[in-house]
C-alpha positions, -999 to 999 in steps of 0.1 A, spaced: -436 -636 -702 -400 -645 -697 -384 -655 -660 -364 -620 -656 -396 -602 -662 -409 -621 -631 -381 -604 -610 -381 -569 -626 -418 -572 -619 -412 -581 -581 -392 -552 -576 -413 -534 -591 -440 -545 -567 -417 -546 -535 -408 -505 -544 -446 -495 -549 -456 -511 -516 -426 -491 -497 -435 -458 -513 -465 -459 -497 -460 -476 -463 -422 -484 -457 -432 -510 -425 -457 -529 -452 -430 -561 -453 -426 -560 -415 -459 -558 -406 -467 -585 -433 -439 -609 -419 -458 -606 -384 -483 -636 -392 -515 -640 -408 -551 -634 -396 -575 -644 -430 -611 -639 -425 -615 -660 -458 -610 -694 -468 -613 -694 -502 -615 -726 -525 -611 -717 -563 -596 -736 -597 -565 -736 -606 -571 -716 -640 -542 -693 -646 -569 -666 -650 -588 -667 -619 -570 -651 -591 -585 -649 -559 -570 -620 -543 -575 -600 -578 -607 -607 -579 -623 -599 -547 -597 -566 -545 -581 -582 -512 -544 -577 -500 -515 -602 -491 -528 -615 -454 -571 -614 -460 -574 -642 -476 -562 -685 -471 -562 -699 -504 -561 -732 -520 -567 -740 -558 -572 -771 -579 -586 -785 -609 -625 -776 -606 -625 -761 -573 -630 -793 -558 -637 -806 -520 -625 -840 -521 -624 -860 -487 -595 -881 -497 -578 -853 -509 -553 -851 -477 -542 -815 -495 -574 -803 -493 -587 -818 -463 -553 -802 -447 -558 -771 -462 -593 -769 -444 -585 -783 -411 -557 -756 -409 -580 -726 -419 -612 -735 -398 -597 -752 -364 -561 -730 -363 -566 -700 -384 -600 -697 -373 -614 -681 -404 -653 -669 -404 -660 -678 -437 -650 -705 -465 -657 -700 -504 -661 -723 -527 -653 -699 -559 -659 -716 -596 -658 -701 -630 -676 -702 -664 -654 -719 -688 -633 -741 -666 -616 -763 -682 -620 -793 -658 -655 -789 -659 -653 -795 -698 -631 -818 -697 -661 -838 -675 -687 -832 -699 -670 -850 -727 -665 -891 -725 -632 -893 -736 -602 -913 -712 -575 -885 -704 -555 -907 -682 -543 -895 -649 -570 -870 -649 -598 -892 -648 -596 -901 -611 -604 -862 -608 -627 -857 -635 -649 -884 -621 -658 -867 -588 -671 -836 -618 -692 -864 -637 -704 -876 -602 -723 -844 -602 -732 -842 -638 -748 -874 -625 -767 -866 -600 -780 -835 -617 -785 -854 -651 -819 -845 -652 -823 -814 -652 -788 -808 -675 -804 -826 -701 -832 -802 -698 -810 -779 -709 -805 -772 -752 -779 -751 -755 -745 -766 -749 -727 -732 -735 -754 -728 -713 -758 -768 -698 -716 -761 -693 -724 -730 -673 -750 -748 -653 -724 -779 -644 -701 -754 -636 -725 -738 -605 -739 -770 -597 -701 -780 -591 -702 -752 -570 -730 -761 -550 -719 -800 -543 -686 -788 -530 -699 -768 -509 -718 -799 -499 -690 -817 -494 -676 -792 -465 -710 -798 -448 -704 -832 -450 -671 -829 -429 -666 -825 -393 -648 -799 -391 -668 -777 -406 -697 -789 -388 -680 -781 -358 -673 -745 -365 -708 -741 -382 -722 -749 -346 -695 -737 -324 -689 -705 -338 -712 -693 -369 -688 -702 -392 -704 -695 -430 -703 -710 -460 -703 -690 -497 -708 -705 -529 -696 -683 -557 -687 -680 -593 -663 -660 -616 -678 -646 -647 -642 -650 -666 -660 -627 -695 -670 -599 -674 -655 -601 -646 -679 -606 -621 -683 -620 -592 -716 -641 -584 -732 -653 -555 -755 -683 -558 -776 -678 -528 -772 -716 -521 -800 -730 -498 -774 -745 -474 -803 -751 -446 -822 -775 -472 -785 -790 -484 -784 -800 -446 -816 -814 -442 -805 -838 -466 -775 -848 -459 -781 -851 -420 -787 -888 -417 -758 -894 -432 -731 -876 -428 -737 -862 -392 -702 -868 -374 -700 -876 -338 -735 -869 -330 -737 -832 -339 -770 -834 -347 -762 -810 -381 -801 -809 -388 -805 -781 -362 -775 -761 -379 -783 -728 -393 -761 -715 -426 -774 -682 -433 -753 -677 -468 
């Protein structure tokens, strides 16, 4: 696709949404209230709002390599502050896919130079799940298993902060873990057990004496 298409293509766009409600850009430039955070990979063919059928406005989105939850990530960590204690969205996603790239990238020991910083927090997890990936024969289907255990420790991760804590307890806030079958195009839920996740994690990582043990996540 050339860079004129682009613009023939937003005019395009900009006369379909008119035909059918000529106040849509008004009522668009009005603000923002997102029910959705949603936290998905940067993959040119994973797009959020296409893939959940949402509109311009439903949905907060921020994308990297992996779909990853990194605390010194000040993007990331900016991106979820904003959402949870401003925007005051009800649920955050963590959204992977089946043949990510990052995630292969992980799998393979090979030095890939400014992306190794990032690729290690992906072998972290291979790591802590080595056992039962090496359970695993066939190489296509340990990848797809990296990819929703990825998922899962992202999501994790946003336990692990205090913001999200917060809004757990304050205000129900939820917690999906998903992932995008790029070969079918579906979307899957991995019924996480975020209860037992906490349980774990509690001694830890419990902020400012939130006691995140009694915390309920019903996915």
């Amino acid at each position: 696709m050339d860079i004129p298409s682009v613009f023939k293509n937003n005019e395009d766009w900009i006369a379909k949404k008119l035909e059918k409600d000529s106040d849509y850009f008004k009522n668009l430039a009005k603000g923002q209230n997102p029910d959705i955070l949603y936290i998905g990979c940067s993959d040119s063919r994973v797009t959020a709002e296409d893939l959940m059928g949402v509109e311009p406005g439903d949905v907060f989105v921020h994308r990297n390599i992996a779909n990853m939850v990194i605390s010194i990530d000040l993007n990331a960590m900016s991106v979820l502050t904003y959402a949870v204690d401003y925007l005051k969205v009800d649920h955050v996603v963590i959204c992977g896919h089946y043949q990510c790239g990052g995630v292969k990238a992980a799998m393979n020991s090979a030095d890939l130079g400014i992306l190794n910083p990032w690729l290690r927090n992906i072998r972290d997890v291979y790591r802590i799940h080595r056992n039962e990936l090496k359970g695993i024969e066939g190489e296509s289907e340990k990848y797809d298993r990296l990819v929703e255990l990825n998922v899962q420790e992202q999501c994790v991760n946003l336990l692990k902060t205090a913001v999200v804590q917060k809004a757990v307890r304050n205000r129900g806030m939820k917690i999906h873990g998903w992932v995008f079958d790029v070969g079918t195009g579906k979307l899957i839920d991995l019924k996480i057990d975020f209860n037992a996740a906490l349980k774990e994690i509690t001694e830890i990582y419990d902020l400012g004496g939130m006691n995140i043990d009694s915390l309920t996540i019903d996915d």
